[in-house]
N, C-alpha and C positions, 0 to 999 in steps of 0.2 A: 524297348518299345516293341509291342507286338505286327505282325503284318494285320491289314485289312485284307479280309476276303474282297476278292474281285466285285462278286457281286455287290455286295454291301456299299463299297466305294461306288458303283454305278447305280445303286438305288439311293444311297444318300444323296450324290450331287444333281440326281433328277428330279428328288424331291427337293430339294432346297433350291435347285434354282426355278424350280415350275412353281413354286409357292412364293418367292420373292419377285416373279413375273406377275404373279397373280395380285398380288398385294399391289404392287408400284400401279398395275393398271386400272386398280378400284381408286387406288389413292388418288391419280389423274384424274380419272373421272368426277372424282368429288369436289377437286379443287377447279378443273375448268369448262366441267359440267355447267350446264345451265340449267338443272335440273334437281331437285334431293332425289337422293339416292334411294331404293326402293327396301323394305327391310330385308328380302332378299338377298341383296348387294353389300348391306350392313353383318348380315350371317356371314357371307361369307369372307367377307373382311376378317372377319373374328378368325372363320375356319383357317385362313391363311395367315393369321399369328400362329395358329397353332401349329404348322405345317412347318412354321419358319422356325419356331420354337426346338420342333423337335428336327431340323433338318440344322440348326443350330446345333442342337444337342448332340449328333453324331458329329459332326466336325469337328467338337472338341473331347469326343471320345468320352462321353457322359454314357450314365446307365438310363435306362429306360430311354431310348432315343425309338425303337422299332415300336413301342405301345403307340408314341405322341400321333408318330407320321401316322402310321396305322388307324388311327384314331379320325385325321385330321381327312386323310386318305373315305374312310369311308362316310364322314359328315358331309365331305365334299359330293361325293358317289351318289348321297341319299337324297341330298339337296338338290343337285342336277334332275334325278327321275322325276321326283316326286314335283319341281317345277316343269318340267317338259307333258308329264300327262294332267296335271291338273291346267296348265295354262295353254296348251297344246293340243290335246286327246281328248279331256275329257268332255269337251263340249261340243264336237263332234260327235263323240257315238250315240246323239240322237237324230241322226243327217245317216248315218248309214255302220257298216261295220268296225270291228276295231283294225281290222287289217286296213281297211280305206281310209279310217280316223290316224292309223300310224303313218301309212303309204301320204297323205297331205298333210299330218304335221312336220314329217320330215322335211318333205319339198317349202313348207313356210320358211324353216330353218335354211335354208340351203338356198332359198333365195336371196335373201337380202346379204348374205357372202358372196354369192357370184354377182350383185347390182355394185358394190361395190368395187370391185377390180374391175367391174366393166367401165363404169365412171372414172377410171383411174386413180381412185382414193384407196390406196396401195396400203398404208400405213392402218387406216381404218380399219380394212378388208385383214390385215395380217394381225388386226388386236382381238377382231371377230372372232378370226380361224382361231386362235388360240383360246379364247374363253370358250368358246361354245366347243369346237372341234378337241385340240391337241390336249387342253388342259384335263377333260375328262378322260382320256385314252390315255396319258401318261399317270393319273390317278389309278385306273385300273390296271397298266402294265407295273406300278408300283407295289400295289395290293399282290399281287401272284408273286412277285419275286419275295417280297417280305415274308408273305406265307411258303412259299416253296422253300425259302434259305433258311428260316428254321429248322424245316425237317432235316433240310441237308444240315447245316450246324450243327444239330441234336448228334445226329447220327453220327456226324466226324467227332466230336467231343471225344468218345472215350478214344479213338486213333489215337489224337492227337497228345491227350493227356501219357499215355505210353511212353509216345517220343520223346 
């Protein structure tokens, strides 16, 4: 049995469990939502099979485990922007600049995360932070470490083949 790179083991088990977070929390919503679900939230149900799939796929030591996450990684990245300026930004920047159309979509974002821990809806406010806030920042701290540990990988290969 080979060892796992350090990293690898900390990028795998961030991705698989921030993708099975992600899942379980679309999956709640669906079932005691009062609501259907927007297609939106259906994309990215999907993207979090895929995420699960390949954060799966590393746990049992499969080939192509770093494409899926990778993959699911930036569906997720693309899906995020492209819904924060089109739902967000973009209709704003006929009200004034894009620095003021950014500077007030964020603050929309950002309020109804602080209305909710102020109200004491703790749980609510923590499923928030995690879809809007942590979930995307752990996508991208995922994305660098996959792409940096290649290079590193690549580069240790022939060492390693040596020994």
């Amino acid at each position: 049995m080979h060892a796992v790179p350090r990293i690898q083991r900390s990028i795998g088990l961030l991705a698989l469990g921030s993708w099975i977070a992600l899942a379980l929390l679309l999956v709640t919503a669906i079932i005691n939502g009062p609501y259907m679900l927007a297609m939106y939230q259906w994309l990215m149900l999907l993207i979090s099979v895929l995420g699960i799939v390949g954060g799966a796929s590393w746990l049992t030591s499969r080939r192509r485990w770093k494409p899926l996450l990778m993959g699911a990684a930036i569906l997720y990245v693309a899906l995020m922007v492209v819904r924060f300026f089109v739902g967000s930004v973009w209709w704003q920047l006929e009200y004034g600049s894009l620095f003021e159309a950014l500077s007030h979509a964020l603050y929309s974002r950002w309020r109804p995360l602080v209305h909710l821990f102020a109200q004491g809806w703790v749980l609510e406010g923590i499923s928030l932070t995690f879809y809007e806030v942590l979930m995307p920042v752990f996508q991208l701290a995922i994305l660098v470490a996959l792409m940096t540990s290649n290079s590193r990988l690549q580069a240790d290969a022939p060492q390693a083949s040596r020994a």
